[in-house]
C-alpha positions in Angstrom: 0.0 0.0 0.0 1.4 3.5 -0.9 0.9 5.4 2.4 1.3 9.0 2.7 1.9 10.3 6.5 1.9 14.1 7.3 3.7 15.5 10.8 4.2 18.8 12.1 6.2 16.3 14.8 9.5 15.1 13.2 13.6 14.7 13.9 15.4 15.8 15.0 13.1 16.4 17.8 13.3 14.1 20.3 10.2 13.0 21.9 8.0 9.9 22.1 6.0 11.0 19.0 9.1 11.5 16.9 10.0 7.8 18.0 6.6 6.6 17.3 6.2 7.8 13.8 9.9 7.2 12.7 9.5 3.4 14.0 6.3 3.0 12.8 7.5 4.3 9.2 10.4 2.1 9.2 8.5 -1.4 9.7 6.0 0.2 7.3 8.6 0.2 4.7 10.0 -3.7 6.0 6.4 -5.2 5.6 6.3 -3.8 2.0 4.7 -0.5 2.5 5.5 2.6 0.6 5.4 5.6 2.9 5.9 9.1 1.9 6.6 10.9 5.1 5.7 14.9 4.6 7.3 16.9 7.6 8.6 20.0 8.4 12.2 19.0 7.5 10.9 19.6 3.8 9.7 23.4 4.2 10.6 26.6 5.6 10.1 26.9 9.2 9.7 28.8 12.0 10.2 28.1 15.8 6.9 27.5 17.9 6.1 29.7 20.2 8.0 28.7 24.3 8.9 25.4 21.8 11.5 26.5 20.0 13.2 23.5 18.9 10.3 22.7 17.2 9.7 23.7 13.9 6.5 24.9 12.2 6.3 24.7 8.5 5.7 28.1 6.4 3.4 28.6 3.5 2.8 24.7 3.1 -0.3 24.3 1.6 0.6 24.0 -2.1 3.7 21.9 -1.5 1.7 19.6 0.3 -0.9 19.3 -2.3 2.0 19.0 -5.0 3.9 16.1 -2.5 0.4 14.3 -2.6 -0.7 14.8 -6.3 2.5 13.5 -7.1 2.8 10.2 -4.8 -0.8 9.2 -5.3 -1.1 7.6 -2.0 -3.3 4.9 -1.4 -4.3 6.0 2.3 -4.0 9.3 4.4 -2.7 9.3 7.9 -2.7 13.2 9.6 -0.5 12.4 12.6 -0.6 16.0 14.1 -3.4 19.1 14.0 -0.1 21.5 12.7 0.1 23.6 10.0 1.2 20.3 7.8 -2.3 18.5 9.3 -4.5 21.6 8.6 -3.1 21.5 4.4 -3.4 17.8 4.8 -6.8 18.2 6.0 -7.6 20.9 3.5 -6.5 18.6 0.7 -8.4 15.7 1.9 -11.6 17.7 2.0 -11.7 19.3 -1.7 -10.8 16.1 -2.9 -13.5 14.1 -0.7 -10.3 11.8 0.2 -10.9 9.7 3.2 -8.4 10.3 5.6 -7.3 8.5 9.4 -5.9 11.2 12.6 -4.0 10.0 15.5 -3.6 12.2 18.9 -0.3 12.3 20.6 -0.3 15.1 22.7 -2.7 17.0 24.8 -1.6 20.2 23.8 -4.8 21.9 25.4 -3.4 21.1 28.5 0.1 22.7 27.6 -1.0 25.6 26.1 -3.5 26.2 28.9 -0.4 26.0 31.0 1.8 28.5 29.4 -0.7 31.0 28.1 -3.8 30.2 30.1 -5.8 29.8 27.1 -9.5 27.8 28.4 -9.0 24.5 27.8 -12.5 24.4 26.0 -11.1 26.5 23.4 -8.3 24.2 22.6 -10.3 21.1 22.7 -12.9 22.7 20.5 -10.5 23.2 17.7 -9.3 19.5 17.9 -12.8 18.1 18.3 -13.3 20.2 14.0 -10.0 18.9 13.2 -10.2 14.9 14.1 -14.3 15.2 13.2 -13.8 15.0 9.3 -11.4 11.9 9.7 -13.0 8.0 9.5 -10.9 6.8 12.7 -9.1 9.0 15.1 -6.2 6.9 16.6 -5.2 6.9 20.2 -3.1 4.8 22.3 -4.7 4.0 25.4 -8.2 2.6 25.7 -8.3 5.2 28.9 -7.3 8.4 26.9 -10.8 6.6 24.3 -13.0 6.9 26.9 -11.7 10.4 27.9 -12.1 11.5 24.8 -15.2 10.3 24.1 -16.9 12.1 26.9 -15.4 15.3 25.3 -17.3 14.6 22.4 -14.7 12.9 20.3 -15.8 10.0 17.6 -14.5 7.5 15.6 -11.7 6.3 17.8 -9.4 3.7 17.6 -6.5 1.8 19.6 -2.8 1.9 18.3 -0.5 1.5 21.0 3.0 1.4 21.5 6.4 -0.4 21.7 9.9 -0.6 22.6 12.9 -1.2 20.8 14.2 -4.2 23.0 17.4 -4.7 21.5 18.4 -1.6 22.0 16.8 -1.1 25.5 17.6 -3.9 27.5 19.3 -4.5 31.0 23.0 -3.6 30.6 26.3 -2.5 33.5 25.2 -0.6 36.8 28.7 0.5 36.7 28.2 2.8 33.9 26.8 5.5 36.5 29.4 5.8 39.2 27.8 8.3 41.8 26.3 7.6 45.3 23.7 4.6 45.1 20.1 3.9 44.5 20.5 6.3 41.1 16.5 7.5 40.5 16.6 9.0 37.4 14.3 11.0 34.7 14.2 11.4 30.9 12.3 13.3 28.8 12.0 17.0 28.1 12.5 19.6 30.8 8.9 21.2 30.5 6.3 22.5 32.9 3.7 20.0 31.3 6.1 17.0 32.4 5.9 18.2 36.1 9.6 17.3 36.8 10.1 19.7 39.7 7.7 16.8 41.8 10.8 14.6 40.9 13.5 16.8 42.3 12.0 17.9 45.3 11.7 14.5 46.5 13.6 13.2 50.1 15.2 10.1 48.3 18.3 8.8 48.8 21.5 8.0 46.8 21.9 10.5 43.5 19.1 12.0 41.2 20.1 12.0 37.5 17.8 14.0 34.5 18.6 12.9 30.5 17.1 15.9 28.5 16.5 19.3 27.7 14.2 21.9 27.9 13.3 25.3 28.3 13.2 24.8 32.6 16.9 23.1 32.2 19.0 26.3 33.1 16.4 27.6 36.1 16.4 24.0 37.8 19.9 23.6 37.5 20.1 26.4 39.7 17.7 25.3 41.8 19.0 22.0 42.4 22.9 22.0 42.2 22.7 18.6 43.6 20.9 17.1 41.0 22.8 15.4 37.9 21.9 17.2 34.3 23.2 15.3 31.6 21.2 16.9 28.5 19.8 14.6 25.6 21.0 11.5 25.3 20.1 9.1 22.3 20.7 5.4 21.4 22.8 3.0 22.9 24.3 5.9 25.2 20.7 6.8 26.1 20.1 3.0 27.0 22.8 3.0 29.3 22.1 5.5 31.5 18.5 4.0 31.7 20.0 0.3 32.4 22.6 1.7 35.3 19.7 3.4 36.9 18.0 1.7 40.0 14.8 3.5 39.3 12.6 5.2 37.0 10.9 8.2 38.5 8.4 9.9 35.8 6.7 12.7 37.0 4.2 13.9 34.5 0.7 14.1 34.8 0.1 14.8 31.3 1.3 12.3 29.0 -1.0 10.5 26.5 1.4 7.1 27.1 4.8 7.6 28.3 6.8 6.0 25.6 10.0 6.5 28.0 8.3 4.0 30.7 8.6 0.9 28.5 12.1 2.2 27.8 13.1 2.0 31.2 11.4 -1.1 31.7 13.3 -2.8 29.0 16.2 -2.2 30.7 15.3 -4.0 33.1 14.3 -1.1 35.5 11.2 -0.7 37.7 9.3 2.6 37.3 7.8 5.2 39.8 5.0 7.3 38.7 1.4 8.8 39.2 -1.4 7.2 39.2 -2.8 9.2 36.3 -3.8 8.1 32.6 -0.3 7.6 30.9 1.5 5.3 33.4 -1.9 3.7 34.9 -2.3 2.1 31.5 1.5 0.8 31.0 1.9 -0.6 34.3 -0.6 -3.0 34.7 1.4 -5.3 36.5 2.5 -4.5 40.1 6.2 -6.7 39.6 6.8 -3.7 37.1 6.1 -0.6 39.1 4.4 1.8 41.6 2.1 3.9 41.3 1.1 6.5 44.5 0.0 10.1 44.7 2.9 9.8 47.3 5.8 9.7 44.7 8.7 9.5 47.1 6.9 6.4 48.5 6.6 4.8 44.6 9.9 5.5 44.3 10.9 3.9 47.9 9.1 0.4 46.8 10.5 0.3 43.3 13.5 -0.2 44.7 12.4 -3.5 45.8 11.1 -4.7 42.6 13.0 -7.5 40.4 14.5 -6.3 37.0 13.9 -9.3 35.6 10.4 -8.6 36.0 10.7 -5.1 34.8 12.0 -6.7 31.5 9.3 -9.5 31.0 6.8 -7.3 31.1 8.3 -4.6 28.5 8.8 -7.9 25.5 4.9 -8.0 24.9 5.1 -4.4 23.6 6.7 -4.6 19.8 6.7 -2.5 17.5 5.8 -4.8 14.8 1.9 -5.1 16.8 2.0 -1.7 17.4 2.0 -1.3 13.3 -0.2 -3.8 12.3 -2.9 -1.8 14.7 -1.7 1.0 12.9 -2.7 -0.8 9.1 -5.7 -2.0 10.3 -6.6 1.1 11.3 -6.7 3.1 8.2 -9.1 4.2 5.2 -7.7 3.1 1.8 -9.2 4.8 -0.9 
């Protein structure tokens, strides 16, 4: 099937959206799937507002109509409501092309956060964009149900998975400081709630991977505190496998992609008990979940890796795509 895929989200951001589409395209192409990927790496851009290492396309709508006249594609999938999803969307409509949506990210919630806009607002323009699509893709049967009480249709499951080669239990060693290591990684937002994380009472050595516009102000904040930047790959992996635990503070993740990261490596996690980590960790050998986060934290620290990494190999990415095919409208 010829496969075109449109995403304001794209490298070299790092995030758990970038991973899923960039994974999902690549065992798209091994099955025997043409996919024409059209992202902002192709355009002029310009950096989003509080976000900017992420790049909005400029002017996009009649190179995306060109891009799609000229690939024919067989089915539409509109990963992101961007400038790149509105053109998609746009094209889709004069052309009465039936077209799929997924959604990632609760950007009401973030912008609400940063500019205070009413979270009725934001959600009203996402409820126009995902209505015209046949299924809207999500990846938690939880974040359905939410959805559908906010007056969302057509929705689907596609879930997620982890790279387990790459992620999987490696040397403790690798991190040398003062033991149990709890570390984070992920991007140094307000939406990910990481302050909850460094204000804990735990001991041994906290350690954050990433980046973000809070980075310089926390670092300040908490000299103590370890800040290594991004990390990617194998080097990535081994920080996760030397730490003891996996403490993920947000509240506002659709999955947490970074959980089942962890928890390939053999590494129990600490979290919330909030939509995002409630879904992953379904199994009590694998984590903890408590409003009391230093307490989650406390108990993982009991829990067998081995465990951990049992319960991370029934997430491939290989189901995770064939959700993702039988999700969609050919036309």
């Amino acid at each position: 099937m010829r496969i075109a895929l449109i995403s304001d989200a794209w490298r070299p951001q790092i995030n758990g959206v970038v991973t899923t589409l960039t994974k999902t395209c690549e065992i798209l192409s091994n099955l025997g799937h043409v996919v024409e990927a059209i992202t902002p790496d192709r355009f002029p851009t310009w950096p989003c507002p509080s976000y900017p290492e992420i790049r909005l396309a400029l002017h996009c709508s009649r190179k995306v109509e060109s891009l799609l006249d000229e690939f024919k594609p067989e089915a539409i999938h509109i990963a992101t409501e961007g400038p790149l999803g509105i053109a998609a969307r746009s094209y889709c409509a004069r052309r009465h092309l039936p077209f799929t949506t997924s959604f990632h990210t609760r950007f009401p919630e973030y912008v609400n956060l940063r500019f205070k806009v009413p979270l009725e607002w934001s959600y009203g323009y996402l409820r126009w964009f995902h209505s015209a699509g046949r299924r809207l893709m999500v990846a938690t049967r939880s974040l359905m149900e939410e959805l559908r009480a906010k007056g969302f249709g057509n929705l689907a499951l596609w879930s997620r998975g982890v790279d387990t080669d790459l992620f999987c239990p490696g040397p403790k060693d690798f991190i040398g400081d003062k033991r149990p290591i709890f570390l984070y990684t992920g991007r140094i937002a307000v939406e990910k709630n990481i302050e909850d994380f460094l204000r804990l009472d735990l001991p041994g050595t906290k350690y954050v991977v990433g980046d973000g516009p809070l980075r310089a102000d926390l670092e300040q904040d908490f000299p103590e505190v370890r800040f290594l930047g991004y990390k990617t790959g194998r080097e990535l992996a081994a920080y996760l496998a030397a730490a003891d635990v996996f403490v993920f503070p947000s509240r506002t993740d659709t999955f947490g992609l970074v959980v089942l990261e962890a928890l390939a490596c053999g590494v129990p996690v600490a979290a919330y008990p909030v939509q995002g980590p409630k879904d992953v960790l379904t199994d009590a050998r694998a984590g903890r979940l408590n409003e009391d986060l230093r307490q989650a934290a406390l108990e993982a620290l009991a829990l067998n890796g081995k465990d951990c990494r049992r319960f991370a190999l029934q997430f491939t990415w290989t189901n995770c795509v064939r959700q993702f095919l039988a999700n969609l409208e050919p036309f």
